[in-house]
ZAMARGU-4260 file (C-alpha; in steps of 0.2 Angstrom, whole numbers, plus 5000, padded with zeros to 4 digits):
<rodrens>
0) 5000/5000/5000 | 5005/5015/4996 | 4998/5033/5005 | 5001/5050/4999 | 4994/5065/5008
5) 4994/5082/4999 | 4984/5098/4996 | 4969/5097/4989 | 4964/5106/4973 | 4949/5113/4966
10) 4950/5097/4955 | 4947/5085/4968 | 4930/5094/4973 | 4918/5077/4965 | 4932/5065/4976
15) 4928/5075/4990 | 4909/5076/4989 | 4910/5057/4984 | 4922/5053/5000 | 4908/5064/5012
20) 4894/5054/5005 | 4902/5036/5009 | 4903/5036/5025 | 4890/5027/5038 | 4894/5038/5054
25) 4888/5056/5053 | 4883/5053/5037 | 4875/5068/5026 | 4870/5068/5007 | 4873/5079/4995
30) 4856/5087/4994 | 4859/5089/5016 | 4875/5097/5012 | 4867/5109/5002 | 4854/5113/5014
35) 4870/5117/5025 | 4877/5128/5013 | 4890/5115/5008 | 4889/5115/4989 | 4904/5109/4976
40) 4905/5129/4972 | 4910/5132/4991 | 4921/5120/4993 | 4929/5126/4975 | 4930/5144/4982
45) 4937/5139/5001 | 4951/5127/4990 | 4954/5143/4980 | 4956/5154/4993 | 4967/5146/5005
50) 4976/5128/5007 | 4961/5121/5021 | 4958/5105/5011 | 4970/5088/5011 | 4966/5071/5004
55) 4974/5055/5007 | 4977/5044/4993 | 4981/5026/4992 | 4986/5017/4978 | 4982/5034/4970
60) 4964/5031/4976 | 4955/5045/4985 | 4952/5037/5001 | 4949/5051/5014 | 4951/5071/5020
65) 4952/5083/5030 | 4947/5102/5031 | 4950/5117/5042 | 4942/5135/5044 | 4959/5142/5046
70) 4951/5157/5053 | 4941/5152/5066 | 4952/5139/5070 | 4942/5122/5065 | 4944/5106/5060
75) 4931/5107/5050 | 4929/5089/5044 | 4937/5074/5045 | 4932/5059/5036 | 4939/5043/5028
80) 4932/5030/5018 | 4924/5016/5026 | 4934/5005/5011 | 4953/5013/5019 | 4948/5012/5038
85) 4962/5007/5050 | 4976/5010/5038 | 4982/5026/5050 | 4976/5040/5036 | 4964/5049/5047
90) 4980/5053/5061 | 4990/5058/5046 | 4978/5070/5042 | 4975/5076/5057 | 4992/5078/5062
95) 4992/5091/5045 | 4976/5099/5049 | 4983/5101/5065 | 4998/5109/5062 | 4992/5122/5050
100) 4981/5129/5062 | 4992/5129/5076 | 5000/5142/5066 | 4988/5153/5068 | 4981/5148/5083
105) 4984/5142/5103 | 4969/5131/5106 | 4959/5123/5091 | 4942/5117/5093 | 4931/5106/5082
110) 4912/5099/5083 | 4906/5081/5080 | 4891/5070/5087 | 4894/5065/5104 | 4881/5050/5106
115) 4892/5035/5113 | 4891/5024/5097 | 4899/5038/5086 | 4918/5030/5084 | 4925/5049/5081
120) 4923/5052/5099 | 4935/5038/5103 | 4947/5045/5089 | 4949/5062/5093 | 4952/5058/5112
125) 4964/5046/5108 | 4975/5062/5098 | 4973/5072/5114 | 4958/5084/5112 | 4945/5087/5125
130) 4928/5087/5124 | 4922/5104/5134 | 4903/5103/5132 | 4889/5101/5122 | 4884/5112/5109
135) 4865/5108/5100 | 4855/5093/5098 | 4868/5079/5100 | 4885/5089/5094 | 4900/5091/5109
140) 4913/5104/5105 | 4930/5099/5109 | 4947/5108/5111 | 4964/5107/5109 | 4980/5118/5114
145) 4996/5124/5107 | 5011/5109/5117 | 5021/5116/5127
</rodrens>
């Protein structure tokens, strides 16, 4: 196997959408993304604008991603496909999407469902972030700070 993470480009927008729309946890559809103002034309624009999007590929197969709001200081999604689980690609990307905020930033946050069967919980504890509190319906708001 071979992995390769690297910026994505206004290119890989339909990998992207079709990497979003195969997972089974927190999944969304295209037509809910839109309703989130999540649309192919964002994400284009957000790629455009600013490196806050990178893919993991395996075998040269679009396998997974990750994407910050660099201003706010999110990680704004996370997701890898159920196909390339287990393979270490969702640390690696992490690990960027970490790094390029802390640039910017001393404490990073991100949002995610934080009902008890949702595996991302697990994950994001595991890389040292804490959960700080709930935010609406099911989501929990967790933190992370600057090492040092």
């Amino acid at each position: 196997m071979q992995a390769l993470i690297r910026a994505a480009t206004q290119y890989d927008v339909e990998s992207l959408f079709t990497l979003r729309t195969s997972v089974v946890q927190n999944h969304l559809s295209v037509e809910q993304m839109a309703d989130l103002g999540i649309t192919p034309q964002v994400l284009a624009d957000s790629i455009r604008q600013a490196p806050c999007v990178w893919m993991a590929e395996v075998n040269g197969q679009p396998a997974a991603f990750s994407m910050i709001d660099l201003a706010a200081g999110e990680v704004f999604a996370m997701f890898v496909s159920p196909a390339y689980e287990n393979l270490g690609l969702g640390r690696q990307l992490m690990a960027v999407a970490e790094a390029a905020l802390f640039e910017h930033h001393e404490t990073l946050f991100l949002i995610t469902d934080g009902r008890d069967e949702i595996r991302a919980n697990g994950f994001y504890q595991r890389l040292g972030w804490t959960m700080v509190g709930s935010v609406e319906g099911d989501d929990v708001r967790y933190e992370k700070s600057r090492a040092r």
